[in-house]
Phi, psi and omega in degrees: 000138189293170192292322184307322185283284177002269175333314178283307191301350166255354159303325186271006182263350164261332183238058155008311201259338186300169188219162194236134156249132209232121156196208160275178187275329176303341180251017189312293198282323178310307146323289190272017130309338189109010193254002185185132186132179198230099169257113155281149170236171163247000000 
């Protein structure tokens, strides 16, 4: 499994209500507006 997915899968298995945003840096402010990036929930 790439290391990024790992990782969120193993923050939400310590945080249940938490949310993971996975995106580059060049895409940083679109993303956390909603506009661009990958959100795991659990």
């Amino acid at each position: 499994m790439a290391p990024k997915i790992q990782a969120a899968l193993t923050y939400l298995a310590a945080v249940p209500e938490g949310k993971v945003l996975i995106t580059s840096m060049s895409l940083i402010r679109d993303a956390i507006r909603g506009k661009g990036g990958t959100v795991i929930t659990a």
